[in-house]
C-alpha positions as a LaTeX table, in Angstrom:
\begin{tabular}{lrrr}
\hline
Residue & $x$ (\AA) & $y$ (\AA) & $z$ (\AA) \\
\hline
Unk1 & 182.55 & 114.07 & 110.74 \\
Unk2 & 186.12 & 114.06 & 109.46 \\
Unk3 & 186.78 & 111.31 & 106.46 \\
Unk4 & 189.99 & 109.47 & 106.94 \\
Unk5 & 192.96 & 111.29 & 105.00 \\
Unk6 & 193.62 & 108.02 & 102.58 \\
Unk7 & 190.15 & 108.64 & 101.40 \\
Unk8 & 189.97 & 112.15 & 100.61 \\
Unk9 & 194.08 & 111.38 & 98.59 \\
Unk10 & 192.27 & 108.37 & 96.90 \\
Unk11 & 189.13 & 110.34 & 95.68 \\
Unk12 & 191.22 & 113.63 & 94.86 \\
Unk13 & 193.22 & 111.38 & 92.41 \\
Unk14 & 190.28 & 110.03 & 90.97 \\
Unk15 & 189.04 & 113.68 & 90.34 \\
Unk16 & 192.28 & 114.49 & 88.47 \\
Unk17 & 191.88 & 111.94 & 86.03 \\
Unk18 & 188.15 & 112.68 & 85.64 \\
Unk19 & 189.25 & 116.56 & 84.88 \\
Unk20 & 192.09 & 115.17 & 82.42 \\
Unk21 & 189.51 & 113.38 & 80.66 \\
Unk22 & 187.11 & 116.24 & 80.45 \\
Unk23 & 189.37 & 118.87 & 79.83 \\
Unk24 & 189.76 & 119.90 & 76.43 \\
Unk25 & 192.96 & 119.25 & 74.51 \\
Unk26 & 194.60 & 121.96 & 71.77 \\
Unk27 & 194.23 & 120.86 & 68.42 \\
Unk28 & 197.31 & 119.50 & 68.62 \\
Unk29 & 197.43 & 117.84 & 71.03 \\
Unk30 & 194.30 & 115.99 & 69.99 \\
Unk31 & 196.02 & 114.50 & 66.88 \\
Unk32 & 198.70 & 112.61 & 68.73 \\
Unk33 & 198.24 & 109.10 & 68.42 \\
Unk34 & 200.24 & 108.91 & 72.33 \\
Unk35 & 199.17 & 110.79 & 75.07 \\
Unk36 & 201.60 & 113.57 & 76.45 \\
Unk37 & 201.43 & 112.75 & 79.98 \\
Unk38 & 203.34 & 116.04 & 80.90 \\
Unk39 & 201.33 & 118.04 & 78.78 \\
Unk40 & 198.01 & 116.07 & 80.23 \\
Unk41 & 199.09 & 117.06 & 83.95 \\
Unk42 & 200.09 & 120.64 & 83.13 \\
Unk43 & 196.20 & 120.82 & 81.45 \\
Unk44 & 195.20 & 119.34 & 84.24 \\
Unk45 & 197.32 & 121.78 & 86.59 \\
Unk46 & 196.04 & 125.24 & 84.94 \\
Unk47 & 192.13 & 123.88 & 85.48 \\
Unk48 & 192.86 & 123.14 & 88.88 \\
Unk49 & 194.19 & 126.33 & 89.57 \\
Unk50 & 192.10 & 128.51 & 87.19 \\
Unk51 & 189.02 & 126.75 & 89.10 \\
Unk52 & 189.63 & 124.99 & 92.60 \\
Unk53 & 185.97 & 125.01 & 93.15 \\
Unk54 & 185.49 & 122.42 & 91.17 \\
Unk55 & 187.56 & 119.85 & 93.33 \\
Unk56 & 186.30 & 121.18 & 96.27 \\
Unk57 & 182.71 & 121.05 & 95.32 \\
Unk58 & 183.71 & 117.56 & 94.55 \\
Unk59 & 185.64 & 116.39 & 97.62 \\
Unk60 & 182.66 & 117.80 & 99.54 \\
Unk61 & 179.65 & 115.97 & 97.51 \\
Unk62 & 182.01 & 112.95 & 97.61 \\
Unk63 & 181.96 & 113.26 & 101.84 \\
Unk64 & 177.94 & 114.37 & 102.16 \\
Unk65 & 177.17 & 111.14 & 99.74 \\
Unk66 & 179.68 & 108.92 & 102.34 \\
Unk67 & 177.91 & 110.38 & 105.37 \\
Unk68 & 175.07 & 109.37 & 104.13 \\
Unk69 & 175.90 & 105.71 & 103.28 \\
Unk70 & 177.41 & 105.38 & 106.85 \\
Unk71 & 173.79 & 107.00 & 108.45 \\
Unk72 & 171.77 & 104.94 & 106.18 \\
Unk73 & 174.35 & 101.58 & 107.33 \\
Unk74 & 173.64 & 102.84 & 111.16 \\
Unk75 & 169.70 & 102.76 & 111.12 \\
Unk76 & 169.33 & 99.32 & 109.23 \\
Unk77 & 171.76 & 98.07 & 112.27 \\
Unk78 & 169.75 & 99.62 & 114.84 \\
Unk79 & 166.99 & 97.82 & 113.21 \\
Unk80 & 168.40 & 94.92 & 113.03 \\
Unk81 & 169.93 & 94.27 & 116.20 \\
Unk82 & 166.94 & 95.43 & 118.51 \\
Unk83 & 167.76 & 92.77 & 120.77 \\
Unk84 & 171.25 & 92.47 & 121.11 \\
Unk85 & 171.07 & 96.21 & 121.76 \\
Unk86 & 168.24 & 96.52 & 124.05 \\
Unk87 & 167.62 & 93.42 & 125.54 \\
Unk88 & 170.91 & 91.21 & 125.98 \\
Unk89 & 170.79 & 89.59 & 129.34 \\
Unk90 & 174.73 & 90.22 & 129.28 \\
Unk91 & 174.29 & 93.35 & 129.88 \\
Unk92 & 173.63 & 95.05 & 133.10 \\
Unk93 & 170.61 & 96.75 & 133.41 \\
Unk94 & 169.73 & 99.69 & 136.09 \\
Unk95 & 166.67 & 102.25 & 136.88 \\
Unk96 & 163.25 & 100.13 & 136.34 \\
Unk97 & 163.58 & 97.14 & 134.71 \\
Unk98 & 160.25 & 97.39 & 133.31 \\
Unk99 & 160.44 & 101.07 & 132.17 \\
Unk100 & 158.68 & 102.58 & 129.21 \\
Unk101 & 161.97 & 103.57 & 127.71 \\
Unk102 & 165.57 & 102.12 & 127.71 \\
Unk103 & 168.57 & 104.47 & 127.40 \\
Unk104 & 171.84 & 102.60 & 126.67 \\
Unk105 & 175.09 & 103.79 & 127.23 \\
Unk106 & 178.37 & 102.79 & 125.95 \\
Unk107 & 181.21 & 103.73 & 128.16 \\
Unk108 & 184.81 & 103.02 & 129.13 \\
Unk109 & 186.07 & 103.38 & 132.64 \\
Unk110 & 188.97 & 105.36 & 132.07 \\
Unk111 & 187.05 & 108.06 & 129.63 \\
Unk112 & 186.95 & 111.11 & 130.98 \\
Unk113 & 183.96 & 111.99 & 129.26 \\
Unk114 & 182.68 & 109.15 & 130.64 \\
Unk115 & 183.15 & 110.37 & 134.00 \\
Unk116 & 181.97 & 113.98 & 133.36 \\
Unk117 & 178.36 & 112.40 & 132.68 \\
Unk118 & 177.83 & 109.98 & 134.75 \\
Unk119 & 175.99 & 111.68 & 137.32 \\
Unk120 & 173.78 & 113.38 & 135.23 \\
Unk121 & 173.01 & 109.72 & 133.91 \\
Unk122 & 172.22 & 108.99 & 137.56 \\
Unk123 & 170.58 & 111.88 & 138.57 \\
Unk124 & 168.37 & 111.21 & 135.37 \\
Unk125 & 167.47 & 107.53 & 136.68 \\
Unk126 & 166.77 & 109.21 & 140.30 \\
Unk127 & 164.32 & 111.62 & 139.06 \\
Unk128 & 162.41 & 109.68 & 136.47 \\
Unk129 & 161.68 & 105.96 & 137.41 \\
Unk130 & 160.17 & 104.89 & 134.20 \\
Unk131 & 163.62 & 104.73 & 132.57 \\
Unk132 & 165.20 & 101.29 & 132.11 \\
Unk133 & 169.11 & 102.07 & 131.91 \\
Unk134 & 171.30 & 99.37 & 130.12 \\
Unk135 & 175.15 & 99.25 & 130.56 \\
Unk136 & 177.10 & 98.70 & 127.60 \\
Unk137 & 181.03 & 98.19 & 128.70 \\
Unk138 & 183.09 & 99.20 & 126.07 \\
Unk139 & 187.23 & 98.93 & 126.75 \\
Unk140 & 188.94 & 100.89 & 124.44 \\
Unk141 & 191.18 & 102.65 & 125.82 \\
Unk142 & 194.03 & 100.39 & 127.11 \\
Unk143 & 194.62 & 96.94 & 129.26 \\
Unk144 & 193.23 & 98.44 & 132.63 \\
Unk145 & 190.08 & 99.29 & 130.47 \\
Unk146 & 189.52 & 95.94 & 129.67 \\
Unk147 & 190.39 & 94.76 & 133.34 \\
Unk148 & 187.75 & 97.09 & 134.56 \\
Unk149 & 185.05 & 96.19 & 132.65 \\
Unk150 & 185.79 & 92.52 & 133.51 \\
Unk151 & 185.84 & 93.20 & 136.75 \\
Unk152 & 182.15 & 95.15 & 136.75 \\
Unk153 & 180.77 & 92.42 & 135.05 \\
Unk154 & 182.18 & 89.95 & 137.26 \\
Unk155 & 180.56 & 92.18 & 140.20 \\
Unk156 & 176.97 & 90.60 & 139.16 \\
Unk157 & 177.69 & 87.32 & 140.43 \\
Unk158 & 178.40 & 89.26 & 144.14 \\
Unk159 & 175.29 & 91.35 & 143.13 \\
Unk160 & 177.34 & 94.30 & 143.54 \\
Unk161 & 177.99 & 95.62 & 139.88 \\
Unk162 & 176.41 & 99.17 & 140.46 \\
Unk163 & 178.51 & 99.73 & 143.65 \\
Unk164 & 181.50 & 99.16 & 141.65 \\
Unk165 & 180.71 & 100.78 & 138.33 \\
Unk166 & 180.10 & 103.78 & 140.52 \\
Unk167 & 183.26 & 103.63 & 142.43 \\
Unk168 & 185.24 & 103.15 & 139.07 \\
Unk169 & 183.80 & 106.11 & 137.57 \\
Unk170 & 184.21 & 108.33 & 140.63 \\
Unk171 & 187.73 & 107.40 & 140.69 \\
Unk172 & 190.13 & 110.29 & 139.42 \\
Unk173 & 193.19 & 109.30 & 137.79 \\
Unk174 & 194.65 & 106.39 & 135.87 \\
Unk175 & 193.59 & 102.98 & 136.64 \\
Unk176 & 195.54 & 99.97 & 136.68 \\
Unk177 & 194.75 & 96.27 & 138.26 \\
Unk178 & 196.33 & 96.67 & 141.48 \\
Unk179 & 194.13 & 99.76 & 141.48 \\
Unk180 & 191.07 & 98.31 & 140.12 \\
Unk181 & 191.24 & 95.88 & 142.87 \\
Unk182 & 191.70 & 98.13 & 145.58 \\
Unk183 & 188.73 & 99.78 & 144.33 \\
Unk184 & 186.82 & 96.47 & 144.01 \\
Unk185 & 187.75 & 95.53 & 147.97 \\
Unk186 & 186.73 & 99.17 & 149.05 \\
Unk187 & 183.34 & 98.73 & 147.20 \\
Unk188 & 182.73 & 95.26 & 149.40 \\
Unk189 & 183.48 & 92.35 & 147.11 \\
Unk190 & 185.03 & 89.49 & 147.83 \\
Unk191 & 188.39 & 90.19 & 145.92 \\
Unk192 & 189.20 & 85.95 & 145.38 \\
Unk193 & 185.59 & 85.14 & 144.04 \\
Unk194 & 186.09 & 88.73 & 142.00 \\
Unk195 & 189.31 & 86.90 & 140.49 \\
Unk196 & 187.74 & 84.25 & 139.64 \\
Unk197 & 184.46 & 84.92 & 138.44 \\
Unk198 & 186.53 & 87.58 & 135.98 \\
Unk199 & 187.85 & 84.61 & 133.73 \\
Unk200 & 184.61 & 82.91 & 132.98 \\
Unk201 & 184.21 & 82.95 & 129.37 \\
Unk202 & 180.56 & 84.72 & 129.34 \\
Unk203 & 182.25 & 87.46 & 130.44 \\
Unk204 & 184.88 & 87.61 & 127.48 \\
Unk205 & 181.48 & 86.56 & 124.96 \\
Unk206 & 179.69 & 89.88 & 126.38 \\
Unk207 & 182.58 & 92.52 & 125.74 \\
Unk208 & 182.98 & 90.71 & 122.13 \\
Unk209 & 179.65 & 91.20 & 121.34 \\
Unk210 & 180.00 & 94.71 & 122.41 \\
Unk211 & 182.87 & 95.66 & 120.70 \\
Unk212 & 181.24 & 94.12 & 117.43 \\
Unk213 & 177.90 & 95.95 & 117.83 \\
Unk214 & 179.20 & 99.14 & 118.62 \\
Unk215 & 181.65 & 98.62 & 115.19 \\
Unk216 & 177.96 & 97.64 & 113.44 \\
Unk217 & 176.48 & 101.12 & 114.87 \\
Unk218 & 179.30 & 102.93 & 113.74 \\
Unk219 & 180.14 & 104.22 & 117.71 \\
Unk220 & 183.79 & 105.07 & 117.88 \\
Unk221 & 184.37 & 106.55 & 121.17 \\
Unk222 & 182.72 & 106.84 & 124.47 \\
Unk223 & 180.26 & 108.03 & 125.86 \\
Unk224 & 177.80 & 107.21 & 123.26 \\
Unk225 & 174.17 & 106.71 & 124.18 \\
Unk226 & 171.12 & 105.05 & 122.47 \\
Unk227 & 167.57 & 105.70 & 122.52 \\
Unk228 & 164.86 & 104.55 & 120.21 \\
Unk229 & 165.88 & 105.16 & 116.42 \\
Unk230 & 168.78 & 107.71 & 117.81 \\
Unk231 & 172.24 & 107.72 & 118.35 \\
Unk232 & 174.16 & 110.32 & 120.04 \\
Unk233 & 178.00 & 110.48 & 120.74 \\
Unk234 & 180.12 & 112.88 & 122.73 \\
Unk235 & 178.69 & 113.59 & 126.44 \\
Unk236 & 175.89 & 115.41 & 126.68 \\
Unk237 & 174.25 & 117.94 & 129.12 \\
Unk238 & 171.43 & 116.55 & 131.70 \\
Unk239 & 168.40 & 118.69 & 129.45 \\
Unk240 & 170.20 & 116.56 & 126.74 \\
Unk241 & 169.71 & 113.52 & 127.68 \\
Unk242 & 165.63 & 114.34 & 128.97 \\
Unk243 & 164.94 & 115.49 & 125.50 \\
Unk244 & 166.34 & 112.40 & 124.14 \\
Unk245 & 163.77 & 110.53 & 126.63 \\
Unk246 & 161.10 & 112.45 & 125.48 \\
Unk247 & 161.80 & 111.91 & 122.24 \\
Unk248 & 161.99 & 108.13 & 123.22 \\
Unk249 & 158.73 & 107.87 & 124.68 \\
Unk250 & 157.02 & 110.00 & 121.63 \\
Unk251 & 158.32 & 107.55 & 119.24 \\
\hline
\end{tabular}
């Protein structure tokens, strides 16, 4: 995991001034009542170069003791919002409702990644019936993204959500709404009700609360899926995502 650039700058500075603390000034230097800050830097200069591994053994503990914070911030959300995660009637749920494990999957319409997966997603559902899918719409990447995903979640009220999340995944190419309702009509839905039902304000609620749980779980891009205590981002093969079931139902 890469650390934003501003933080490695603003803890790099901080290790300067820690070295021109702890490096040792000349005699002379140590009985000036004022601080040569030229002289200080050029110290601080030579140690540098006479031993980078010390601000690289830094930089890195610095980053392993941030990872860790961020992991440590990502399982007390996942315990904490259980239900918002797993069981939020906003969210469309496919495979067996009752299953003995829930996989969720946070996705965008227009990810390519996205697209890449999803039918090993479905072929998973097909061949194990015990798994209760959820559907987390997450539009990040651009207006028809967010048109999309109102759009599927409008489909519910038709009853015909799955037939057009799959026809919005299988689609190749840019979307945009002209598109996305093209795509809507083709899948059967009544493209006026669609229109409508898209500007109810449940459906605005449920991608809010998306967006802010997938900031709480630290998910930055799609696909990202969730099962049990894990998190895993980045698409993932079809033995992948059985493991990860297995792993669900041992836990």
């Amino acid at each position: 995991m890469q650390r934003p650039a501003r933080s490695i700058r603003t803890f790099a500075a901080a290790a300067v001034l820690a070295v021109a603390c702890a490096a040792p000034l000349s005699p002379a230097s140590a009985q000036q009542s004022t601080p040569d800050k030229a002289a200080i830097e050029q110290i601080v200069k030579d140690y540098l170069m006479a031993h980078p591994e010390v601000l690289i053994d830094s930089l890195n503990a610095y980053q392993k003791k941030q990872e860790a914070a961020e992991a440590e911030a990502q399982r007390q959300a996942l315990v904490s919002r259980q239900d918002e995660l797993f069981k939020n009637p906003a969210s469309p749920v496919l495979g067996n409702p009752k299953g003995d494990v829930t996989l969720v999957e946070f996705f965008d319409y227009q990810c390519g990644y996205c697209k890449a997966v999803h039918a090993d997603v479905r072929r998973l559902i097909d061949s194990d019936t015990k798994i209760r899918l959820v559907y987390k719409e997450f539009p990040i990447l651009g207006p028809a993204s967010i048109t999309a995903s109102r759009a599927a979640l409008a489909a519910r009220k038709q009853g015909k959500y799955d037939a057009l999340h799959v026809a919005l995944m299988e689609n190749r190419g840019q979307l945009d709404d002209d598109k996305i309702f093209r795509i809507a009509t083709s899948a059967g839905l009544d493209l006026d009700q669609l229109k409508k039902d898209m500007q109810a304000p449940e459906i605005s609620e449920a991608l809010q609360r998306n967006l802010r749980l997938a900031s709480e779980l630290n998910i930055r891009g799609t696909p990202a899926f969730v099962v049990g205590d894990q998190i895993v981002p980045g698409a993932v093969s079809l033995d992948k995502l059985k493991e990860l079931i297995a792993s669900g139902r041992a836990g």
